[in-house]
C-alpha positions in Angstrom: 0.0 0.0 0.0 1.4 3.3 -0.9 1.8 5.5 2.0 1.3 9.6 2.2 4.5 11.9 2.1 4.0 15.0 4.2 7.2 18.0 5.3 7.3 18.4 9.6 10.5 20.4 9.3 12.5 22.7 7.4 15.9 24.0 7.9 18.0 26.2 5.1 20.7 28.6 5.1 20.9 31.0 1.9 22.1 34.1 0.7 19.2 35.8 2.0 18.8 34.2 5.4 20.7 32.1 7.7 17.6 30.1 8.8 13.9 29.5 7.2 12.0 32.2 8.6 14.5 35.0 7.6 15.2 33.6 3.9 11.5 33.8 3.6 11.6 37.2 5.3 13.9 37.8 2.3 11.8 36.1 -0.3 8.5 38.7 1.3 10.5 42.0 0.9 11.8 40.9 -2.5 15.6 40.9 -1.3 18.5 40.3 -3.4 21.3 38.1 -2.0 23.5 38.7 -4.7 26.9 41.3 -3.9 30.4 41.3 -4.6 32.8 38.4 -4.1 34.5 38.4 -0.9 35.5 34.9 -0.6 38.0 35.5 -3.6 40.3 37.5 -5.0 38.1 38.1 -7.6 40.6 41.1 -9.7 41.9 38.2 -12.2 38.1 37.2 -12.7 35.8 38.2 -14.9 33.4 37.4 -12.6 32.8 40.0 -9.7 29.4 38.8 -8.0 28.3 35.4 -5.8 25.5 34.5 -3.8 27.3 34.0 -0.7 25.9 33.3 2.9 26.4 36.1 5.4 27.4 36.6 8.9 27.8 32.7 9.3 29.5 32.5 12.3 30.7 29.2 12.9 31.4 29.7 16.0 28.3 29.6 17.3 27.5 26.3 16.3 30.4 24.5 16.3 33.5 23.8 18.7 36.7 25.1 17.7 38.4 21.6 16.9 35.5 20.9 14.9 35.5 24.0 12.8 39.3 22.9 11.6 37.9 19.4 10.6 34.4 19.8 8.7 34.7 21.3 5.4 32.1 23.8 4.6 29.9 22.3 2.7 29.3 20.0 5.9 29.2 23.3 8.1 26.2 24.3 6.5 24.2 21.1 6.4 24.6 20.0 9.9 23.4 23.8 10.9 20.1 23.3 8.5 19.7 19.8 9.5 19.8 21.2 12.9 17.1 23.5 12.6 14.5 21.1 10.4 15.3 18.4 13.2 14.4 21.4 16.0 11.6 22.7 13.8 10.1 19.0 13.3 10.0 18.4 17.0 11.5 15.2 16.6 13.1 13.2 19.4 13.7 9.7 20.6 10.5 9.4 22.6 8.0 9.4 19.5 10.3 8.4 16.4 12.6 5.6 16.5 15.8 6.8 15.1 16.6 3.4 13.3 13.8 4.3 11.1 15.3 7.5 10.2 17.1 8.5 7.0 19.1 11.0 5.5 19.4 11.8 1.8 21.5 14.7 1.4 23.0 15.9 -1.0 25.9 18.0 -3.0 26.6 18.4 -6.3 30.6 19.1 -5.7 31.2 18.1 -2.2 34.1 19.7 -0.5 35.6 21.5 -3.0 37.2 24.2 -1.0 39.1 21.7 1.0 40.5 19.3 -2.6 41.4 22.9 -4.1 43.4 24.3 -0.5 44.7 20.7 -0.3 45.9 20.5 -4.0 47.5 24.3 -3.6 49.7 22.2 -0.6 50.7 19.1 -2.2 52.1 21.2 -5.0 53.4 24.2 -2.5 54.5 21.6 0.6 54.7 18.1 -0.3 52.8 15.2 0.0 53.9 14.7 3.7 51.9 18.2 4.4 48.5 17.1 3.3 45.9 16.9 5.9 45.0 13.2 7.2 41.2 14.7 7.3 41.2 15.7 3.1 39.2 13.0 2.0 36.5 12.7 4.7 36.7 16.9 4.6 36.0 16.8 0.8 33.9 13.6 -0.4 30.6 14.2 -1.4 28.7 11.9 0.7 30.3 13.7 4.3 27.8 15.8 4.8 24.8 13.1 5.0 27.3 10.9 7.0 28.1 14.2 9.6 24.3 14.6 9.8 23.8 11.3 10.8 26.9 11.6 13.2 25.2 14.4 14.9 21.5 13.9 15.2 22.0 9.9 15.8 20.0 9.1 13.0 20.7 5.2 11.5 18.3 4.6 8.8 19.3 4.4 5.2 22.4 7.5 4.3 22.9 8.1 1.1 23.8 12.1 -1.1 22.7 11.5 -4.4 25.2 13.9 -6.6 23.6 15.0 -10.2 24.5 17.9 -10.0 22.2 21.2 -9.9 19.5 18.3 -9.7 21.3 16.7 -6.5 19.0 17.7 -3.7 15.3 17.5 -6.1 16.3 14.0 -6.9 17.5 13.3 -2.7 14.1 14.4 -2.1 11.8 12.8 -4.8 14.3 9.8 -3.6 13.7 9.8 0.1 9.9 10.5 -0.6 9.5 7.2 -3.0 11.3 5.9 0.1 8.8 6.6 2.4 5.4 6.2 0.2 6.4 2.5 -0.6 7.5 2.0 3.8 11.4 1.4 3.9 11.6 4.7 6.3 9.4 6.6 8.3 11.4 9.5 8.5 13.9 11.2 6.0 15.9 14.3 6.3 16.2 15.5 2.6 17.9 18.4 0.5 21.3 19.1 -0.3 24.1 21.3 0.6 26.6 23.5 -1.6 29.7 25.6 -0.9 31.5 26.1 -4.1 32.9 29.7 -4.2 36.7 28.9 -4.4 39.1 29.6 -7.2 38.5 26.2 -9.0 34.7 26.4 -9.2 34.4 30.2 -10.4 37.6 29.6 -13.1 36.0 26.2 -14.4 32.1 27.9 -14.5 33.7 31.3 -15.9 35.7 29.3 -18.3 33.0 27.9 -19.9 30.8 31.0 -20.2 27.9 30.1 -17.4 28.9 32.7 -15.4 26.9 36.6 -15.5 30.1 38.9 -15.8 27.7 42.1 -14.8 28.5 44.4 -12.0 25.4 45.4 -10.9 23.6 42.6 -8.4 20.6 43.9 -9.4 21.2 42.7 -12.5 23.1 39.6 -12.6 20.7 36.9 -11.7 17.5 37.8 -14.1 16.0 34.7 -14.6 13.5 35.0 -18.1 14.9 38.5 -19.0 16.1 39.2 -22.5 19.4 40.6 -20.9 20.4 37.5 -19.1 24.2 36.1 -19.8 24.6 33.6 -17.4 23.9 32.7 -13.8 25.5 34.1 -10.0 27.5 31.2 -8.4 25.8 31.0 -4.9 26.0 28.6 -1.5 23.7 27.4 1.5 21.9 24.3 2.2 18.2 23.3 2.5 17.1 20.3 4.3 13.5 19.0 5.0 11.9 16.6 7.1 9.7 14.1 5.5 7.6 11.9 7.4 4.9 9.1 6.8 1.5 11.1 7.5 0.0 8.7 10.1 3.3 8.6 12.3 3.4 12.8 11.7 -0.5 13.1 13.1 0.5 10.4 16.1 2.8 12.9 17.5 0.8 15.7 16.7 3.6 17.4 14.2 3.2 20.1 12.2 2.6 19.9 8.6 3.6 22.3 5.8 2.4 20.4 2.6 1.9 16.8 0.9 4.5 15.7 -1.3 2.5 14.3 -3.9 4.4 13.5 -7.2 8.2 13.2 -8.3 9.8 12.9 -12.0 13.5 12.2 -13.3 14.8 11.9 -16.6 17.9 12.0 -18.8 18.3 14.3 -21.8 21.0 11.9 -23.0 22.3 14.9 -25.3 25.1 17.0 -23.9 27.3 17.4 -20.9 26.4 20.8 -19.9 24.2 22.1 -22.5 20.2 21.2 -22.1 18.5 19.5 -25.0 17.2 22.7 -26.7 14.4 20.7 -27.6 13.5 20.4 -23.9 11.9 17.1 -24.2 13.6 15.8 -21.2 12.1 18.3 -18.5 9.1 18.1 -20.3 9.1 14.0 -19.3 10.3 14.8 -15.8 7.4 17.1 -15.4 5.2 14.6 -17.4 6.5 12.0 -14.5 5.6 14.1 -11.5 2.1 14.9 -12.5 1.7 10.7 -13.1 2.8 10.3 -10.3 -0.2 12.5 -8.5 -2.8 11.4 -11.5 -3.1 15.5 -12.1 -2.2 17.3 -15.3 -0.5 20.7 -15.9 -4.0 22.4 -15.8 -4.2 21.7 -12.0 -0.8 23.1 -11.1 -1.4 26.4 -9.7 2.7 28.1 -9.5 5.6 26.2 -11.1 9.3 27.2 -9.3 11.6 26.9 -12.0 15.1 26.3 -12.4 15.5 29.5 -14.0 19.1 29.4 -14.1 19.5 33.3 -16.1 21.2 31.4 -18.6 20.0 32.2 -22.2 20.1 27.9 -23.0 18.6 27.0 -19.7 15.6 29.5 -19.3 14.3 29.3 -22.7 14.6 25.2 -22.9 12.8 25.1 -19.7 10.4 27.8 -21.1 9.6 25.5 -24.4 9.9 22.5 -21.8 6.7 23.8 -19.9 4.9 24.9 -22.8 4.8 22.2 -24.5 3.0 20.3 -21.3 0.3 23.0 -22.1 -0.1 22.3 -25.6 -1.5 19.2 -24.8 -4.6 20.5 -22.8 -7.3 22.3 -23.7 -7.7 25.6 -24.1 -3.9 25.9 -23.6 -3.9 29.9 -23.9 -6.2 29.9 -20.6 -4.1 27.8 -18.8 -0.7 29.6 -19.8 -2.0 32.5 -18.5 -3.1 31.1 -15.1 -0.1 29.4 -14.5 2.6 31.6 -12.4 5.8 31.1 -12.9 8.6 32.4 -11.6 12.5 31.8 -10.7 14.0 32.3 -6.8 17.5 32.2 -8.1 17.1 35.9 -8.9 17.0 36.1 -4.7 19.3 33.4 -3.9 21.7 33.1 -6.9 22.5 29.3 -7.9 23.0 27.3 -4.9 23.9 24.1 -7.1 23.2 21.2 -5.8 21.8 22.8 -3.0 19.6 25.0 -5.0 16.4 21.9 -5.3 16.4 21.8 -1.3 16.3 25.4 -0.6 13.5 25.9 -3.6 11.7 23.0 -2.5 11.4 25.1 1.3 10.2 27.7 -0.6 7.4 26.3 -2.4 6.4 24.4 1.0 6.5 28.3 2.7 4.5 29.5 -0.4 1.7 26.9 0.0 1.8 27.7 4.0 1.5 31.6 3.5 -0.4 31.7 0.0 2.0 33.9 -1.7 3.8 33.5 -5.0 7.3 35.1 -5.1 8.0 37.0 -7.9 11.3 37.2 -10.5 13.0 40.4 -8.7 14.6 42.7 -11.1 12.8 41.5 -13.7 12.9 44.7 -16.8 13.1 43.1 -20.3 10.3 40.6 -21.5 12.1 37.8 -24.2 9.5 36.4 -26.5 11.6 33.2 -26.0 10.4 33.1 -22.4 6.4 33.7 -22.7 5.3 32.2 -19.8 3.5 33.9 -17.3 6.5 34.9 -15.3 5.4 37.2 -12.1 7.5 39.5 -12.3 9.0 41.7 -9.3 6.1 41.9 -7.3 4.7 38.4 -4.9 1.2 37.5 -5.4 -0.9 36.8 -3.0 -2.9 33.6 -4.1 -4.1 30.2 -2.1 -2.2 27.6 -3.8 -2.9 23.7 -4.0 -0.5 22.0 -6.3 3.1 23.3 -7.2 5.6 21.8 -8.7 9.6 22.8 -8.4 12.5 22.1 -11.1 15.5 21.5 -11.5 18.0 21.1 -14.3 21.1 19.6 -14.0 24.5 19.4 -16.1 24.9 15.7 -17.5 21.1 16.1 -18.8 19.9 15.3 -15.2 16.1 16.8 -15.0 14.2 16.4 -11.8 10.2 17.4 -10.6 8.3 17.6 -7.4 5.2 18.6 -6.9 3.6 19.6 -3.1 0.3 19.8 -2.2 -1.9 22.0 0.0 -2.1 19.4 3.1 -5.8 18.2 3.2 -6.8 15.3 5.6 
């Protein structure tokens, strides 16, 4: 028997908020987490803007040995496990913790760590490199650090396709749970990539936006888009089976209801341009629920800024709508809009933080808006919402994410009705 999905906890930590409540603050007032590197040099780079996390002080969650031995990547998802474990209300007494997984994920690991521990071998020798390197920089640490620290010993596994990473650990842990392997699964992914390496490799193959104005650098569906904001932070959810969520009373922000994944099978790092693979992910996801595109009231896209990715995704979702009905009616109830105009790309962490805020959109009935959204591209006629949230009651909506390797990747959440 299949069993109901539902999210008891949320825990994230973005450029615009170093916990749930204050991203969506930042999400409410429209705020831009996008400003000028600091974590670089950045005067040999092209590329002068990130989405980094602010005022992280590590020091107030972690001891000081520990700070020299977590990479982080893991820094940031034991602080958002932290909170969705706090938020779910959680605790030995009414969950057993054998029964509890964790399916985090990140699309590069620890990649500060393998670039600072490369830069030794070459400066120092290989007698210099740290002993910790490999469990500071492999991409399954932070899922096995979570565990470490919460106690948690179901099923651990980080899922790593890339910007799709933490969509599939989620769609992943929620199949888990629907067909009874878990009860419990802590679920997103976690990302920490703005080093040297990462912004040369992106730069170097033109993904990055070279502008120098944040409020207009990450423009998801704008005709003056070239390329997306490198960003970091984590997002991690609780998903629990609904009847042991309603035996301990837990709060519930909204029903997972349908998942998707596909391959494009057609480039590396470009996106089909047919979009037929999204379009099957999406396809997927509303199978899964038995709904169609008609139903789906807001769709968070990938919406990378990236001329390939936003129109793709754009011809991706319209061609779902072609297949209904009055398909000009439904295009123009269907909102649409991108967060990574707030938040930058968080990578792989970027499904887990934009699943959070679909969950809070459901929860407070508002749709956010494309900020700094100014010039409409006929390539991208959806009905983006453009710089200004809606305020709508919302039942189904569906999240995406594209991934390099043709990974695609769709949820869909549901207004929680008993």
């Amino acid at each position: 028997m299949e069993r109901r999905v539902v999210i008891t906890g949320m825990g994230a930590i973005t450029p615009i908020g170093n916990n749930v409540e204050e991203m969506w603050k930042g999400i409410e007032e429209n705020r831009c987490g996008i400003a000028p590197l600091t974590q670089i040099d950045s005067t040999e780079f092209k590329t002068k803007l990130a989405a980094e996390v602010k005022n992280f002080e590590e020091e107030k969650y972690f001891e000081p040995k520990q700070i020299k031995k977590l990479d982080r990547v893991i820094k940031f998802a034991i602080v958002s496990a932290k909170e969705a474990m706090k938020d779910s209300k959680i605790n030995e007494e009414n969950t057993d913790f054998n029964k509890i997984g964790i399916f985090v994920s990140s699309g590069i690991g620890g990649v500060i760590t393998l670039q600072n521990e490369c830069f030794v071998l070459k400066e120092k020798g290989n007698k210099r490199v740290s002993p910790l390197f490999i469990p500071m920089s492999i991409a399954n640490m932070p899922a096995g650090n979570i565990a470490i620290e919460l106690k948690l010993k179901g099923e651990s596994i980080s899922i790593v396709t890339a910007c799709s990473s933490s969509t599939n650990a989620i769609g992943e842990a929620y199949r888990n749970i629907k067909y009874g392997y878990e009860d419990v699964i802590f679920a997103g992914g976690t990302e920490a990539a703005v080093c040297e390496s990462c912004v040369a490799g992106f730069e170097n193959m033109k993904a990055l936006s070279s502008s120098t104005d944040p409020n207009r650098a990450s423009i998801p569906f704008d005709k003056e888009r070239n390329g997306f904001i490198i960003g970091e932070g984590a997002g991690i959810v609780v998903l629990e089976e609904l009847e042991h969520a309603k035996k301990r009373n837990a709060k519930i922000y909204a029903e997972v209801v349908g998942y998707g994944a596909t391959t494009d099978a057609y480039h590396i790092t470009a996106p089909d341009p047919s979009g037929e693979g999204a379009t099957r992910a999406m396809q997927r996801a509303l199978d899964d629920c038995k709904i169609s595109i008609k139903d789906i009231d807001y769709i968070n896209a990938h919406g990378t800024s990236t001329k390939l990715n936003d129109a793709t995704e754009t011809k991706a979702i319209k061609s779902l709508i072609e297949k209904e009905e009055n398909p000009e009616e439904i295009k123009k109830k269907l909102l649409v809009s991108s967060t990574k105009s707030n938040t930058g790309h968080l990578l792989g962490a970027a499904g887990g933080v934009e699943t959070i805020i679909c969950a809070k959109a459901i929860e407070k009935s508002l749709v956010p808006a494309t900020i700094n959204y100014k010039e409409k591209d006929e390539e991208c006629d959806l009905n983006v919402v453009p710089n200004k949230n809606i305020k709508k009651d919302l039942k189904y909506v569906m999240t995406n994410s594209l991934g390099f390797g043709g990974h695609n990747a769709s949820l869909i959440l549901k207004k929680f009705e008993n």
